[in-house]
N, C-alpha and C positions, 0 to 999 in steps of 0.2 A: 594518436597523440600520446604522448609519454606521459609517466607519474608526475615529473618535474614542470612539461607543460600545463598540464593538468592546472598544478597547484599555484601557478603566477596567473592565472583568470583569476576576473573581477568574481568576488561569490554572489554564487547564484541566493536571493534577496529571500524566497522560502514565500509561505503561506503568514500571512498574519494573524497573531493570537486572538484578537476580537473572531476572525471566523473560523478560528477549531471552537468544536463542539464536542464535549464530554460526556456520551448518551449515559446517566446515572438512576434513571427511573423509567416506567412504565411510558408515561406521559413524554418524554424525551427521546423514546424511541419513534414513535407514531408522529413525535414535528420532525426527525430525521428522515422518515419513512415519508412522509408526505411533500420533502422538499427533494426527495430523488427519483422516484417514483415515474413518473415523466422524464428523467432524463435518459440520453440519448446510449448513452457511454460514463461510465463511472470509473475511477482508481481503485486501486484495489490492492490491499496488502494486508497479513497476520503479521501478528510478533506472539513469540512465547520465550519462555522463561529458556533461557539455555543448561546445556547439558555438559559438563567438563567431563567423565568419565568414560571410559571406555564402556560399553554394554548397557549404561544408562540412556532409558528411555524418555522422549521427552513427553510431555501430558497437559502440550499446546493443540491451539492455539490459546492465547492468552489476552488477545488483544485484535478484533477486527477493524481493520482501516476503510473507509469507502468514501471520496473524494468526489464532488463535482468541481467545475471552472472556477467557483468561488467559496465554495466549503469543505471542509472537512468534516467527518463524523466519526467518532473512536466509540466503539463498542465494547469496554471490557468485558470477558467471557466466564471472569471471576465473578461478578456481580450476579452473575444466573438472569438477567433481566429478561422481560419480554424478547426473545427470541426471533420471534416469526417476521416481527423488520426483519432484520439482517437475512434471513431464510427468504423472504418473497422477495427479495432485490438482489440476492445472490442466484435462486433458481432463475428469475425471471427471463425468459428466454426472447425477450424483447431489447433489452438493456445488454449493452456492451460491457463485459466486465475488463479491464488492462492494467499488466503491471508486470513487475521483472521478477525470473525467478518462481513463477506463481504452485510449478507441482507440487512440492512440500504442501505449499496452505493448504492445496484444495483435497490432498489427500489426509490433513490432519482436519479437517474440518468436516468429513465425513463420518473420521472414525472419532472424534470424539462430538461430534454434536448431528451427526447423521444427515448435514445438511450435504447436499451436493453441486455444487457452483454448476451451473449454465454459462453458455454464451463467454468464453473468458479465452483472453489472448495474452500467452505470456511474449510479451516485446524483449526479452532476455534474446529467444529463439526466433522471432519475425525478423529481428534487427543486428541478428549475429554477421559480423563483415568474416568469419570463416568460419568452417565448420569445427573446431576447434574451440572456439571460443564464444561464449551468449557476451552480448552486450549487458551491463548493469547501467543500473541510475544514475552514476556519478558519468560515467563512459559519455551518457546518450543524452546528459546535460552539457556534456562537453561538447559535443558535437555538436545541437540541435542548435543549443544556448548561448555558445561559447561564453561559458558559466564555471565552476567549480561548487558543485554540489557537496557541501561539508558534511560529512559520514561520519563519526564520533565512533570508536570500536568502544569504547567506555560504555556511550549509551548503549548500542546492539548489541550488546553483550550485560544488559543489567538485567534484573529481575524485573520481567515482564508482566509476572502474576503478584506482584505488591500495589499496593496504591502508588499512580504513577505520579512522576511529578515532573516540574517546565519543562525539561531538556525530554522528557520520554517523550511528552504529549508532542511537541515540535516537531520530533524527529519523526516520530509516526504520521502524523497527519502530512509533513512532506513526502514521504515515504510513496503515501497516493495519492495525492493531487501532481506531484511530479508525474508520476506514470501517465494520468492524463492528459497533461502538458506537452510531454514529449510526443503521445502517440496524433495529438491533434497538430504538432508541429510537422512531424512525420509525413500526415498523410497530406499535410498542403502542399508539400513538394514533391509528392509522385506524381510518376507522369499519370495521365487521362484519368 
């Protein structure tokens, strides 16, 4: 599908503000922790702050995303909060972790918080139609959806390590529940 196509679908409608979740305390991570915990398959996406400079390093992640069918949960990484959510549903070798793109996160999420993802399928690489090219979010809403997934390069490209505000939290929280979405669309039309 072309850019052009692309861009005359109907937009894809997003997660609704009542179910993003802002984990901002101790107590906020452990109702997050407790409302994923059991589930099946999570989304899964970072953000961090970007890097304009040649040689400049970046010193993300900034912001952990992890999405079930009807919520979203945003972890700022600035906050230093209770931790160990985000580390026992990202190790957990039970839970499906999905979402596009994922190497960067999971290799910046090691070396700056020592955690190491388990169980994680980046659908960039499952769902590339050639080898040449990963499928992205906007691509595999088009497809799955026939949607127009709105990508804002303003927002993904803001500072990620400031206090976020509407357009950041949105765009992250669809960020992973979209991943989730697609890949449970995904798998209901494969054969067997």
């Amino acid at each position: 599908m072309t850019e052009d196509q692309v861009i005359s679908l109907p937009p894809y409608p997003g997660i609704q503000a009542s179910d993003v979740f802002l984990v901002q305390t101790a107590a906020d991570a452990e109702q997050a922790y407790a409302h994923m915990c059991d589930a099946d398959i999570l989304g899964f996406d970072t953000e961090s702050k970007p890097v304009f400079f040649k040689g400049q390093q970046s010193d993300g992640p900034h912001l952990i995303q992890l999405a079930t069918d009807t919520r979203a949960y945003l972890f700022p990484v600035v906050k230093a909060i209770n931790t160990d959510a985000v580390r026992a549903l990202l190790e957990s070798k039970v839970i499906l972790k999905v979402g596009f793109g994922l190497g960067d996160d999971v290799k910046r999420l090691k070396i700056k918080l020592g955690i190491t993802p388990l169980n994680v399928l980046d659908l960039a690489r499952v769902m590339r139609e050639s080898k040449q090219s990963d499928m992205g979010a906007k691509a595999a809403v088009a497809k799955f959806f026939g949607m127009n997934l709105q990508k804002s390069k303003k927002t993904s490209t803001s500072n990620w390590a400031a206090p976020l505000n509407d357009r950041q939290i949105m765009y992250a929280a669809n960020d992973a529940q979209v991943a989730l979405l697609v890949y449970r669309k995904w798998l209901s039309g494969r054969p067997g």
